[in-house]
N, C-alpha and C positions, 0 to 999 in steps of 0.2 A: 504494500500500500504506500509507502514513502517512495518507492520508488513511482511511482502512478502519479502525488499530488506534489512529491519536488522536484520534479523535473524541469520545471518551466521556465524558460530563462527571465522571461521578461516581468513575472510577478510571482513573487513568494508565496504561492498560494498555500503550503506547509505552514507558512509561518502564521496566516491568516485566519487559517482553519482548525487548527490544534491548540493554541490561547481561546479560542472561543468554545471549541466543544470540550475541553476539560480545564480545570487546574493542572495537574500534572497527567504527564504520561510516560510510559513507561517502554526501553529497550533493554531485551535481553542482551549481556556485554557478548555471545558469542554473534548473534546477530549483528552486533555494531562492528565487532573486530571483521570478519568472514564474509558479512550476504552483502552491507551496504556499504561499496567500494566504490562505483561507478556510477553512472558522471559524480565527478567531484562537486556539480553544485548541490547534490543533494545531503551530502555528510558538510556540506559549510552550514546550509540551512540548518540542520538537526542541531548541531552544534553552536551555530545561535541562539537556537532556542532551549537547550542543555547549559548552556551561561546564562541566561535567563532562568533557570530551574524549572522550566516549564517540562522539560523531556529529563529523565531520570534515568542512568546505566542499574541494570538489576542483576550481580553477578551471583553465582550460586557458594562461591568462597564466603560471602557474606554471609550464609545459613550456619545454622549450627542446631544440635540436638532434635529438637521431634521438625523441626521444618526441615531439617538438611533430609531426614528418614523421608517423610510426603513427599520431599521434591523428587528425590533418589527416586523412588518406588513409581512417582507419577512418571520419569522420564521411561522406565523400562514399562511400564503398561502401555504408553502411547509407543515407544520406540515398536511393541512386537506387532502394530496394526497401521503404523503410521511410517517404517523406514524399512526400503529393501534390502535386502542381502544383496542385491548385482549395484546397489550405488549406497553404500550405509551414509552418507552425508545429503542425500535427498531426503527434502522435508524436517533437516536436523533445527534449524534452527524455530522452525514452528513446534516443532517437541517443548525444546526446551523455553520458547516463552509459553505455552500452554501450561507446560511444568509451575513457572515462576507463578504465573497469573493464580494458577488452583491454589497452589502454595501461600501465598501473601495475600488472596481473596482476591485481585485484581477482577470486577466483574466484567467488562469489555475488553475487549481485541479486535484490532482493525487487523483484517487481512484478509485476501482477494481469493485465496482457497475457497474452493468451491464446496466439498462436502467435509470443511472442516467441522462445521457445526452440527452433521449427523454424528461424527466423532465420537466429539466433546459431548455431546446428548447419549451416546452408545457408553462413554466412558467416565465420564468427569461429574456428569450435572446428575442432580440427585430430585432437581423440582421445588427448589428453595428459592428465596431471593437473592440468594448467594451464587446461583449459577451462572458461568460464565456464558456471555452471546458474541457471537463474533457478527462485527458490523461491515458489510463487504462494502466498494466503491461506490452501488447504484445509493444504497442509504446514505452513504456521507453526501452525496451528491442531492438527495432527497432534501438533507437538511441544512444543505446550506444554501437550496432554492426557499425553504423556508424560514433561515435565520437570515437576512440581507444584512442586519448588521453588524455579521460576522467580516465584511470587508470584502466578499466573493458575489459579484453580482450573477444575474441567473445565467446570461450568454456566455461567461466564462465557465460555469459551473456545465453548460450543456458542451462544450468546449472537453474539459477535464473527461467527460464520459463518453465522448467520441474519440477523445484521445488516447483511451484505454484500450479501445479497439483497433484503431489505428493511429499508428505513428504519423500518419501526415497531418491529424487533426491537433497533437500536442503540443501546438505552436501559440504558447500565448505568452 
């Protein structure tokens, strides 16, 4: 999903849209070190907004005692349904931030997987208000046609979701 809404050279729409739908959010540190590399405007963005405290590093050294056990144990239950044997670093870094999220309660996850959320519902969610939902592109894109003064007007926002399909449309 970072990669989807900070690509964009000509306006921070990351920057725009992440102060307004949360306080803080949250990057798994393997995720930060490994997935988000390329283009570089997008870890400058993140990293603005990481100086600002708005985006948060959540590494799992940081655990200890009965959360380091849940995290552990959450990574190898999503790892045996969620990572192949012919590529074991596909989908690693969505393990481990689902990992984190269960772990620390995090209830939202932005990310653009498509049957993450039958998953998370198969593995994770129990039917509380503590369950995790993952919010894919067309919702954030939903709401920020209905938040305008998040900074993202709607012709942008229809822009962002054409641009997800096609690279010719990501030009804003």
């Amino acid at each position: 999903m970072c990669f989807k809404l900070g690509r964009y050279q000509r306006e921070n729409i990351l920057g725009l849209i992440l102060p307004s739908m949360t306080e803080k959010a949250f990057i798994h540190k393997y995720v930060w070190e490994h997935e988000i590399l390329q283009p570089a405007i997008i870890r400058e963005r993140l990293q603005e907004l990481m100086d600002l405290k708005v985006v948060l590093i959540l590494n799992e050294s940081d655990l200890t005692g009965i959360d380091r056990f849940v995290y552990e144990e959450t990574v190898r239950l999503l790892s045996e349904v969620m990572i192949g044997h012919s590529n074991p670093r596909k989908n690693l870094g969505e393990v481990l931030t689902l990992a984190m999220a269960y772990t620390k309660g995090i209830p939202i996850l932005l990310s653009d997987e498509r049957k993450l959320q039958v998953i998370v519902d198969a593995k994770l969610n129990k039917g509380s208000d503590s369950d995790i939902r993952i919010i894919r592109l067309q919702q954030v894109v939903q709401w920020v046609k209905d938040h305008p003064e998040c900074g993202v007007d709607r012709k942008t926002a229809k822009k962002i979701w054409c641009g997800s399909c096609d690279e010719r449309f990501a030009v804003i």
